[in-house]
N, C-alpha and C positions, 0 to 999 in steps of 0.2 A: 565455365571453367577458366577463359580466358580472366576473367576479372580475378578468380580467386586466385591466379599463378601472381597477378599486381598487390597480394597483398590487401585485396579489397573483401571482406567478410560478407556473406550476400546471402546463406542459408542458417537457417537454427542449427545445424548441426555444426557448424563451421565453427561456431560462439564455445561449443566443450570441448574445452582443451585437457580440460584437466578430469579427472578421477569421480566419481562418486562415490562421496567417504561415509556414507550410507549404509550400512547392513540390509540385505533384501528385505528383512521385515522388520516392521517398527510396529509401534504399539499407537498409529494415527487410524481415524476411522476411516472405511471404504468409503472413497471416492473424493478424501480430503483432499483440498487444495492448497492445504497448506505444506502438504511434502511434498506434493510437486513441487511448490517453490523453493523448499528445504532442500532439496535434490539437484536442482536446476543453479542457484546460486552461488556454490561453492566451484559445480562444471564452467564457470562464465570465469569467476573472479581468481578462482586456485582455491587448492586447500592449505595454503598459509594463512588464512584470513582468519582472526579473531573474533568470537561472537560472542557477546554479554547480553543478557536478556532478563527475564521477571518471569515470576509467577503464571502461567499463559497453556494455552493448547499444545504449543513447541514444548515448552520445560518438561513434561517429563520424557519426552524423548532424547531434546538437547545434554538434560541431564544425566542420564541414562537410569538402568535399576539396581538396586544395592550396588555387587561391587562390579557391576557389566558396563559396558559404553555400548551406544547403536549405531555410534561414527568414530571418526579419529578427527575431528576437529578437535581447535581450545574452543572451551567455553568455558564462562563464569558469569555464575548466574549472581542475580539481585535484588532489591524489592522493587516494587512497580515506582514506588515513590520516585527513587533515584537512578531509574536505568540509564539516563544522559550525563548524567551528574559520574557514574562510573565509566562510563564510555570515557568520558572526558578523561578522565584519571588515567584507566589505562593508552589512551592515544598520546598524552601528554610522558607517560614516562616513558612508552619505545619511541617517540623521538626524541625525548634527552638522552637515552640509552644507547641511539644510533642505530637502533634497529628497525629494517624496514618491513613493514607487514600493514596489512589493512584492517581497522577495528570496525567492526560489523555491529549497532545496536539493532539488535530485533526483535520487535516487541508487536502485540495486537493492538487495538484501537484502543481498549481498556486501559492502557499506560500512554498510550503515544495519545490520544484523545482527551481523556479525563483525568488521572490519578497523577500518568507523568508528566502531565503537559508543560508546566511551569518551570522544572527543568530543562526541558526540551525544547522550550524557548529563548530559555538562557544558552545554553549550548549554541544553539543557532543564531544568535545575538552577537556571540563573543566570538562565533565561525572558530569551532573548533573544529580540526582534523579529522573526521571519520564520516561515517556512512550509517545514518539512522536508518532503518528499511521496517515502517509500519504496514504489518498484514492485516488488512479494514475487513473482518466477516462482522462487522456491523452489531458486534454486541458483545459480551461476558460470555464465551461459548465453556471456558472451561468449568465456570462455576454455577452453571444451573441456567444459562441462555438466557443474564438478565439485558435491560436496555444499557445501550453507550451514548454518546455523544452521537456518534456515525449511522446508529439506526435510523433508519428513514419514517419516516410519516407514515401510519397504519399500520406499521410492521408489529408483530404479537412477537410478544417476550414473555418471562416468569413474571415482569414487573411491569408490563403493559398488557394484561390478555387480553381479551374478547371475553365477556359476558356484558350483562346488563347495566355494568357502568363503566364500562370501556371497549370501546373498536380497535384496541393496539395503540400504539403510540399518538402520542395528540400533537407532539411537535417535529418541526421538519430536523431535517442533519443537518450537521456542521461540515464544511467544508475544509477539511485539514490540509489537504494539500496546498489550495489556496492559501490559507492560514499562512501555512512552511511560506511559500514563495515572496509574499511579502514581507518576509525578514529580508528580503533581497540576497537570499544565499549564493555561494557560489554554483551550486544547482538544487533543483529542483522536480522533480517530473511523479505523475500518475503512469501506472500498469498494471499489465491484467495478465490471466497465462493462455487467454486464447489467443493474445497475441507475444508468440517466442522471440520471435527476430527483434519486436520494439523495446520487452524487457531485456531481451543480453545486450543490446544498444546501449540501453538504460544504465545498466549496471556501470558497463564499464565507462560511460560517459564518469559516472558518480565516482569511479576508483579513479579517474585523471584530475575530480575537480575536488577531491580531498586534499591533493597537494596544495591546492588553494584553500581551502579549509572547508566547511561543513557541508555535505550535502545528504539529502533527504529524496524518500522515494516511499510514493503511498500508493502499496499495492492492494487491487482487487482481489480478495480469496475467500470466494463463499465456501459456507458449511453446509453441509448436507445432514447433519444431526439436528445442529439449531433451526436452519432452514425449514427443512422441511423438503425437499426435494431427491430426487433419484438419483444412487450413486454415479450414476455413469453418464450423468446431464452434467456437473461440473463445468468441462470446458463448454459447454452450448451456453448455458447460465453467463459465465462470463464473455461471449460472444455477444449475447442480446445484450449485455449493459451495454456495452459499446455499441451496438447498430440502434440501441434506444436513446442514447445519450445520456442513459442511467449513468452512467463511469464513462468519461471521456479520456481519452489518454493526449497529456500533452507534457510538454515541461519549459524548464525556462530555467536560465541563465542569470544570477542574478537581478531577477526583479521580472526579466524581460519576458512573456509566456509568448510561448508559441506549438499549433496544435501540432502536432505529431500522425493525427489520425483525421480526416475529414469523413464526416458519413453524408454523403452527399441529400439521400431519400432518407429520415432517422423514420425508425418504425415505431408507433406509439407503446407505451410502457406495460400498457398489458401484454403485450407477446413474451415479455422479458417476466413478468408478474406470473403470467399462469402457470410457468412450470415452477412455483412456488408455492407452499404451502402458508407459510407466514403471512401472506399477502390472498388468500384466496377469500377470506371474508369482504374483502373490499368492493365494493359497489362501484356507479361508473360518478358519482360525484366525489368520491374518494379518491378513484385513477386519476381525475381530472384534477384532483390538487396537487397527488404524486407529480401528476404531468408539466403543470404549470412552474413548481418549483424545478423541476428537471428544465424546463424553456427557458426560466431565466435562469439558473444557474449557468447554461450552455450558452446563453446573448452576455452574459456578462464577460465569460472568461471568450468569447470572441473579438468584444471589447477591448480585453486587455491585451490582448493578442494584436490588434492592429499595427500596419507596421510604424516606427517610431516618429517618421520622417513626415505622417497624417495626424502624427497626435498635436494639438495646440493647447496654450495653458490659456484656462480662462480667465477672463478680464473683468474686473472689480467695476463696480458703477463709478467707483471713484477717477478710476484710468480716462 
């Protein structure tokens, strides 16, 4: 209590300040994780914040039905092609217009990964003003649970299944956050909803470094439709990517990465796999490739994470 009377934020509940603009019930499926976050982000950041987004598992909530709303946010919706590309628009006319408010892109892996990528490259190039926030359930969940960019290795989709000539996807994920942080934004960071206190950190990290200009945030939110898993495993699901190293949460500062989460003992990937369905055909030479990608992707961003002051540039035969 001491620390909170300083002004210092130290519990999840401290981080909702504001309202849940939410209607009790929406039309997301039991045990989505995505209106948890839908819920949780407007209590962190306010509800003057502006949200434009695509075609996606959110839209028709965001959007609401014929002439009903399920919130009292603004939204304006988009095509998947140019979600950054309107982000930018509208960030750029409320501050010619002098208006102060925060523009929220939020979109799935599907726009932020694949379809939108290339604007949302540029966007994060030219460090425009707002807060892109990709929710990663690692495929096409609203159009038939096909494969994305962010699907992992072995995972079964409409367009990866399991029969006789196919085990689920044949190649590994992309690593988008990574991706985001070497545009060297003004931030960058990975999160997940088992862990509250790192993503309200997160958030509002991301609302201070918009005034610098772009920042990005690639959050963990499985489905339990496409998945394959039990409604009420959710947050456990996203606990084991973190204690497996499946989803590491860190972020970084312009270029700079630094982990946010240490798992000291990581527990091998099946713990995190079995309560999955998508992943239950997988064998232990399967897990072991899951594995392997998950070890180097976790030595490489420790890599970059080392501190600045250890790192040396290397030297040409010719020096």
């Amino acid at each position: 209590m001491t620390e909170k009377k300083k002004g210092k934020l130290t519990k999840v509940l401290d981080y909702l300040k504001h309202e849940d603009p939410f209607s009790k019930g929406v039309a997301f499926c039991p045990g989505c994780g995505l209106e948890l976050l839908l819920r949780f982000i407007p209590q962190v950041l306010g509800n003057d914040i502006v949200i434009t987004g695509t075609p996606s598992c959110s839209a028709p909530v965001l959007l609401g039905q014929n002439n009903q709303s399920w919130h009292t946010l603004s939204y304006f919706g988009t095509l998947m092609t140019g979600a950054a590309a309107n982000a930018t628009g509208l960030a750029r006319y409320y501050r010619k217009a002098g208006i102060k408010n925060t523009v929220v892109c939020f979109n799935g892996d599907g726009t932020a990964a694949d379809i939108g990528f290339g604007n949302l490259s540029g966007a994060a190039e030219r460090n425009e003003p707002f807060i892109y926030i990709c929710y990663d359930n690692e495929g096409y969940m609203n159009t038939g649970i096909q494969k994305s960019g962010t699907t992992p290795y072995g995972a079964t989709t409409t367009t990866t299944p399991l029969g006789s000539a196919s085990k689920g996807k044949n190649l590994r994920r992309m690593n988008l956050g990574l991706k985001m942080a070497m545009h060297k934004i003004p931030y960058a960071a990975t999160a997940t909803l088992s862990d509250l206190e790192d993503l309200a950190k997160k958030l509002l990290k991301a609302k201070e470094a918009k005034e610098r200009g772009f920042a990005f945030l690639h959050i963990f939110a499985p489905c339990t439709t496409g998945w394959g898993y039990a409604p009420e495993n959710t947050i456990e699901v996203c606990r084991r990517a973190v204690k497996t190293n499946y989803f590491p949460l860190w972020e970084a500062v312009n270029g700079k990465i630094r982990m946010t989460k240490t798992v000291k003992k990581p527990q091998p990937v099946s713990t995190y796999t079995e309560l999955i369905k998508k992943f239950a055909h997988l064998n232990e030479a399967d897990l072991q490739i899951l594995q392997d990608d998950i070890d180097y992707e976790y030595c490489m961003l420790g890599g970059l994470s080392v501190l600045e002051g250890e790192c040396q540039l290397p030297v040409s035969s010719e020096d």
